[in-house]
C-alpha positions, -999 to +999 in steps of 0.1 A: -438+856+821-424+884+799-444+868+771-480+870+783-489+903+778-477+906+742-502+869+736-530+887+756-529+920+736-538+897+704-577+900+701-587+864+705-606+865+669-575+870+654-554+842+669-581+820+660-580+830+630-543+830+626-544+792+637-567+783+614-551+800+586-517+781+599-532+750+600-547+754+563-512+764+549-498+731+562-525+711+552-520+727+521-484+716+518-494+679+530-519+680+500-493+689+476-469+665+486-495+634+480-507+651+450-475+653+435-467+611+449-500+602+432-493+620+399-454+609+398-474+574+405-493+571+377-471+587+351-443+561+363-469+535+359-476+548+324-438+553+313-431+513+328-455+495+310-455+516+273-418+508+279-428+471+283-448+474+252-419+487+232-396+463+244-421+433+239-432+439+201-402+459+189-374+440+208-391+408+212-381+410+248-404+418+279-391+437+305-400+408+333-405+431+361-429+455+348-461+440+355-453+436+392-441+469+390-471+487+378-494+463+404-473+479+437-479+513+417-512+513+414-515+504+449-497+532+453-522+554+438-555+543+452-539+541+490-524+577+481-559+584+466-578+586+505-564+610+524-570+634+492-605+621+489-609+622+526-602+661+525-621+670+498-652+646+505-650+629+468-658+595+482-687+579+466-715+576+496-747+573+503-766+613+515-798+601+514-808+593+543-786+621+561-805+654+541-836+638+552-824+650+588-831+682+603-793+702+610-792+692+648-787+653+637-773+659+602-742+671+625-749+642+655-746+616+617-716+636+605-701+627+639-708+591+637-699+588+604-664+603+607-658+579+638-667+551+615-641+562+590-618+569+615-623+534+631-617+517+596-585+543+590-577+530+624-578+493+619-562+496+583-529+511+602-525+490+629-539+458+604-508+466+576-484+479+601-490+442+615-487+431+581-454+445+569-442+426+602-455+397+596-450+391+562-415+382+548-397+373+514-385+394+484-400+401+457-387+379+423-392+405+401-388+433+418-358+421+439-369+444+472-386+431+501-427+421+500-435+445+530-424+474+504-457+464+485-480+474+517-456+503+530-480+530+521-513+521+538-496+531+575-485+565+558-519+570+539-538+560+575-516+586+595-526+615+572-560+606+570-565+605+607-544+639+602-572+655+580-598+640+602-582+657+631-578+688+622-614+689+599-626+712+625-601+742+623-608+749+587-641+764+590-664+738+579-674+719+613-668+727+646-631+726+661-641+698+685-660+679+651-622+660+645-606+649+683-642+642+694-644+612+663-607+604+669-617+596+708-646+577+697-629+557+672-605+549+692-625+539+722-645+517+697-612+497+684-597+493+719-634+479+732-636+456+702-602+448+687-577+451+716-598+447+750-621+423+722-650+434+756-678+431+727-691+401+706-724+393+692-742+358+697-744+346+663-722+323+644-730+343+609-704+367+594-727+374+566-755+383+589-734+411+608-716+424+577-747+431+562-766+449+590-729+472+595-728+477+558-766+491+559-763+514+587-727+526+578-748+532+543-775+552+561-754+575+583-738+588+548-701+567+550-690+565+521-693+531+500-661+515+505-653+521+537-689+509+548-680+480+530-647+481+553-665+487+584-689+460+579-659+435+571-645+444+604-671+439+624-682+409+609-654+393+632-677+403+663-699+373+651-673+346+637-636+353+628-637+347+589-609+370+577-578+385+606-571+420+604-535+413+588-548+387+566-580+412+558-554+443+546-537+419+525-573+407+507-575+444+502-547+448+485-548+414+466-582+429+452-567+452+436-537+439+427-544+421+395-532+433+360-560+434+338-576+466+360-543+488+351-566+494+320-586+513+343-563+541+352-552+542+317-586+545+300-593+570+327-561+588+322-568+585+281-607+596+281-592+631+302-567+634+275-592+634+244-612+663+264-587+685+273-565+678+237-604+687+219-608+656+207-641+647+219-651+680+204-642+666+164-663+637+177-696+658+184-687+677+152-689+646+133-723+638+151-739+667+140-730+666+103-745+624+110-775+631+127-784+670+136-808+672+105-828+648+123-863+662+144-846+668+183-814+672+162-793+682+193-809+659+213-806+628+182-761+647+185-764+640+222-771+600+216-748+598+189-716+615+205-719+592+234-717+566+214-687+578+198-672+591+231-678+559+245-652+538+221-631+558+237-633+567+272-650+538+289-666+568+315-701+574+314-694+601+343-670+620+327-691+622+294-725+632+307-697+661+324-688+673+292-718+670+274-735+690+300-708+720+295-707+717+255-743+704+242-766+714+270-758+750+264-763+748+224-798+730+230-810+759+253-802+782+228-821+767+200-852+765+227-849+728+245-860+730+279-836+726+303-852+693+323-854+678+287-819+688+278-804+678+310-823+646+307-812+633+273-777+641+283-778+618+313-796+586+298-771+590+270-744+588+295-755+555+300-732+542+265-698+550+277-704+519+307-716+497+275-698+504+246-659+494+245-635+502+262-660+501+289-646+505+326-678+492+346-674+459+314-637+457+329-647+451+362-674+428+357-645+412+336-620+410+368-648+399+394-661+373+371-632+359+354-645+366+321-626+376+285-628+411+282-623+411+247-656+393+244-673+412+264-662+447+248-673+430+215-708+423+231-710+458+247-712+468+209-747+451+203-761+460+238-752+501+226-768+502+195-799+487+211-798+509+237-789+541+212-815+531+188-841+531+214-832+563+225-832+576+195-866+566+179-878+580+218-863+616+208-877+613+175-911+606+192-909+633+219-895+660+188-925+653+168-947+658+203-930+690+215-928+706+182-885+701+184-865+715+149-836+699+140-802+714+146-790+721+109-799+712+074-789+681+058-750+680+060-734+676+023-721+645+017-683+659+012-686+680+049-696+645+063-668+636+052-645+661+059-661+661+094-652+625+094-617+625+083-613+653+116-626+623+135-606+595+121-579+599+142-602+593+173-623+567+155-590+549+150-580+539+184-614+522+195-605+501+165-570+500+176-582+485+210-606+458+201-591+448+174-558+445+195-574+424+219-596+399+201-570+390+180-547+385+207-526+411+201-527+432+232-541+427+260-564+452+277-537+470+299-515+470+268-544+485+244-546+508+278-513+527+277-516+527+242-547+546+242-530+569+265-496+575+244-518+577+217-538+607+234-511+625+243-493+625+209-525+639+193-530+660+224-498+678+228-480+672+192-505+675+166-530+695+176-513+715+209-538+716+229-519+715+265-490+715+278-468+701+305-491+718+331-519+705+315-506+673+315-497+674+351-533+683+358-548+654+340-525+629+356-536+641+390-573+642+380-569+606+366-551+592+393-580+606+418-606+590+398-584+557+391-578+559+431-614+561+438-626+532+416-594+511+426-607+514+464-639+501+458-623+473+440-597+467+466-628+470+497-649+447+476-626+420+478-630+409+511-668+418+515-669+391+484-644+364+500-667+360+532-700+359+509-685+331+490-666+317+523-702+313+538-716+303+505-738+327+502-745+329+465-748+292+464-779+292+491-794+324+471-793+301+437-807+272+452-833+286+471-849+307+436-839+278+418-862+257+437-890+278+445-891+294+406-892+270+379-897+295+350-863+311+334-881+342+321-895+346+362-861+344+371-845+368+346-870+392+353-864+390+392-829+392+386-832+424+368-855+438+397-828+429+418-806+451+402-825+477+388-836+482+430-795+483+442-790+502+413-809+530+429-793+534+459-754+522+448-728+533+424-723+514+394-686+503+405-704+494+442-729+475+429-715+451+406-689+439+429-715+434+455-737+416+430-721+401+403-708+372+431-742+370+442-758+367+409-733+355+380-739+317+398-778+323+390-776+333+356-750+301+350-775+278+368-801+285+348-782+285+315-776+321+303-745+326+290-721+344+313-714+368+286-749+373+279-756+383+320-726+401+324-743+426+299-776+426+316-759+434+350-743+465+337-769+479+319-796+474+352-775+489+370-761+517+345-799+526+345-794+534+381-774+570+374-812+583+358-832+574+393-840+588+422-823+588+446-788+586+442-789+590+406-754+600+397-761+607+361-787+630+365-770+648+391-739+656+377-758+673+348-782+691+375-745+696+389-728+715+360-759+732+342-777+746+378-809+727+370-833+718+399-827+676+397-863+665+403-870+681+372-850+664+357-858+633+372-895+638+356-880+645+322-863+615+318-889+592+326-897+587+288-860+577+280-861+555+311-889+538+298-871+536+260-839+520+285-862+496+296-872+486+267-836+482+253-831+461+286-859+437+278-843+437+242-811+429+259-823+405+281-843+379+262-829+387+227-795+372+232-782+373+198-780+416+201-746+409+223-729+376+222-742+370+186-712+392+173-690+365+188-700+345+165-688+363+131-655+382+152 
């Protein structure tokens, strides 16, 4: 009793204050400690497999646990990856819909949105604690028992629920935002999953997927755990995939080796910006191109093109092309829509030029060589450069655009050039590597990133050891992020193909369209319309199941179609209203994105045209295959 008056003379502002400040130091701490697991992740993952490289071409003898190794790690890093994206809201989602609302429901959407996450988070605990019981055996390689492989999702479920707890008492939503969606979420799996009080009278798993999927889409959850959600429920109508057996689909998704070459093209692409690499590249465009009419604008195209051979990330270039050439063009009198607008359709050649991440997907969903598909990415970006470049020209001559500089010598070309070289030589490095069966993609990966840190840190000394640290962690977020989308795709795609979905959508456009141009062009409409509302990653493993079987049926070379998925839906990022391209330029310059939006609808319609080009002209991408 002693104690009360001492609590009660603390103004009650303060204490809530106090708490809230309490509870933000030890989230805080939480935060540091998965940080510093997801980083330790990925630079073990990186260390393991160069080491395997080594040991394989210099000793002639592989190290035979490695690849399982770096499998569990990345793992690892995308189940490590949620609770951080759960606290800082980087999850890729759909906000439509939700800034449609006035405030009063934005905040009744945010509530069911967060119970829908909490419910998945929920079902993915119980589901891998299950799991790890379940499951026994011992690894071959590894020599350590199987549950080790799924040992993170109960701890990466525990914090997230954590975060989603506590949201409230940092300031952001109301304290009662995080318990109240805990409840909920928790009413919701004992009334479905434990009680199992709720079913729905329809023998089609498909059916209810897809209606959860949509309305987890619209209330602003983000993609892959809408994708989860729906999954989930889609038991409610027939019991395709057990919650156990559903977690380890997850995790088999993601568990193949060929996408390691994501984190690692990731991981190198951050490495060339922050060592100022990608700056000799633009350096070398403007001595190309920047005596050209629109010269910054002709620089833009150009150093995507280069930046694309080798990052693979058409998010992370529009990014730094917004910071570094947006700025110059306003200077030398661009508007801003325009210059903003160029930026994001050239952003569209990273996803098609090698090393390509959204290429390497396709590649793993589809079973297809990536080596020939890099090779064909090469045709498909000069199209698409070309056409945007004769559009500049076009729009210069109309808008009364100078070029950047004079007509560059031919000796500071080349001296501009040599700079460059040193970049220039590892996109040769990679698909060299890999068509001749050198490397393979993961390999050509961690080379890439070796190779980015020697030039990084040794020759030119650009960053250190911080800096490093700081681009692991921003690569393993981004890796983690991509990874979970691949990983929540997987089973979303087994009980499409389990109810043979794709086979019914072939047969039924098969039959009822006789005409192979009809049904290319409805195939790009197809995309080009989820391409609007999805992320790139998103929609190709929705679609490329759904579609690849169409483009086979009627003959196209899988190859061929691969290339005209990515590119629909790459065409996406420039469109209202997700648009992901346009808004991260809008994003870092401060531009007003509908203005945007309308100056880029001359380059969309040069993208189109490159798309038709793409589409019906076969020879522009799998031709190369031919003489390679």
């Amino acid at each position: 009793m002693a104690m009360l008056p001492e609590r009660a003379a603390v103004p009650p502002d303060q204490g809530h204050s106090e708490g809230r400040a309490l509870v933000a130091t030890g989230l805080a701490y939480v935060d540091a400690l998965i940080r510093t697991l997801a980083t330790l992740a990925l630079a073990l993952l990186i260390t393991i497999i160069f080491a395997n490289v080594i040991a394989r071409y210099v000793f002639s003898n592989s190290i035979v646990w490695a690849q399982e190794a770096g499998i569990w790690l990345f793992i690892y890093i995308i189940f490590l990856g949620i609770p951080l994206a759960h606290r800082a809201r980087l999850h890729l989602s759909l906000t439509l819909f939700v800034e449609m609302l006035p405030p009063r429901l934005r905040r009744v959407t945010d509530i069911f949105g967060d119970v829908i996450i909490a419910y998945v988070t929920v079902m993915l605990f119980v589901a891998g604690l299950d799991l790890m019981a379940r499951i026994g055996g011992t690894s071959p390689a590894l020599g350590v028992p199987i549950w080790v492989k799924f040992a993170l999702i109960p701890f990466s479920c525990a914090v997230s629920l954590l975060y989603i707890l506590l949201r409230g008492l940092e300031g952001r939503w109301p304290v009662w935002h995080g318990p109240v969606a805990i409840l909920l979420s928790g009413v919701l799996y004992l009334t479905i999953n434990h009680w199992q009080l709720f079913s729905l009278p329809t023998d089609s798993a498909t059916l209810v997927m897809s209606i959860a999927f949509a309305a987890g889409l619209v209330l602003g959850v983000p993609v892959a755990f809408a994708m989860l959600f729906a999954v989930f429920i889609s038991s409610l109508g027939v019991m395709v995939l057990p919650p156990a057996a559903l977690v380890q689909n997850i995790v088999n998704g993601a568990g193949k080796f060929l996408l390691l070459a994501i984190p690692f093209f990731l991981t190198a692409g951050t490495l060339m910006n922050s060592g100022g690499l990608s700056r000799r590249l633009m350096d070398f465009a403007f001595s190309l191109v920047g005596h050209f009419r629109g010269g910054h604008a002709q620089v833009s195209v150009v150093s995507s093109l280069l930046y694309g051979g080798i990052s693979g990330s058409s998010y992370s270039e529009a990014a730094l092309s917004s910071k570094l050439l947006v700025p110059q063009m306003l200077r030398h009198g661009y508007p801003a829509p325009f210059a903003c607008a160029i930026t994001a359709a050239s952003g569209v050649l990273p996803n098609v030029i090698p090393p390509s991440i959204a290429l390497l997907i396709v590649a793993a969903v589809a079973n297809l060589s990536v080596g020939s598909l890099w090779l064909s990415g090469i045709g498909a970006g000069l199209v698409i450069a070309i056409c945007l470049m004769i559009t500049v020209y076009l729009l210069a001559l109309w808008k009364g655009f100078t070029p950047a500089a004079q007509r560059s010598p031919v000796s500071e070309m080349a001296i501009k050039g040599l700079h460059a070289v040193p970049v220039l030589v590892l996109a040769i490095i990679i698909l060299g590597g890999i068509r001749f069966g050198i490397v393979t993609p993961t390999e050509a990966g961690v080379l890439a990133v070796v190779y980015s840190l020697f030039l990084g840190m040794v020759v030119y000394r650009e960053y250190g050891f911080r800096g490093l640290a700081q681009t692991l962690h921003q690569s393993a977020m981004e890796a983690a992020l991509v990874g979970l989308l691949i990983a929540s795709a997987a089973p979303f795609a087994f009980i499409l193909v389990a109810e043979q979905v794709p086979q019914t959508v072939v047969a039924v456009l098969v039959d009822n369209i006789g005409s192979v141009i009809l049904l290319l062009l409805l195939a790009n409409l197809i995309m080009l319309f989820f391409g609007m509302f999805l992320d790139i990653g998103a929609a190709i493993l929705i679609l490329t199941p759904l579609l690849m079987p169409l483009g086979m049926a009627i003959g196209i070379d899988p190859i061929h179609f691969a290339l005209i998925i990515v590119v629909n839906l790459m065409l996406g990022g420039l469109t209202p209203p997700v648009g992901m391209l346009a808004f991260i330029t809008s994003t870092v310059t401060g531009t007003p994105v509908h203005l945007i939006f309308r100056a880029i609808l001359p380059l969309l319609a040069a993208l189109v045209g490159a798309l038709m080009i793409i589409t019906f002209v076969p020879d522009v991408t799998i031709g190369i295959l031919r003489f390679v």
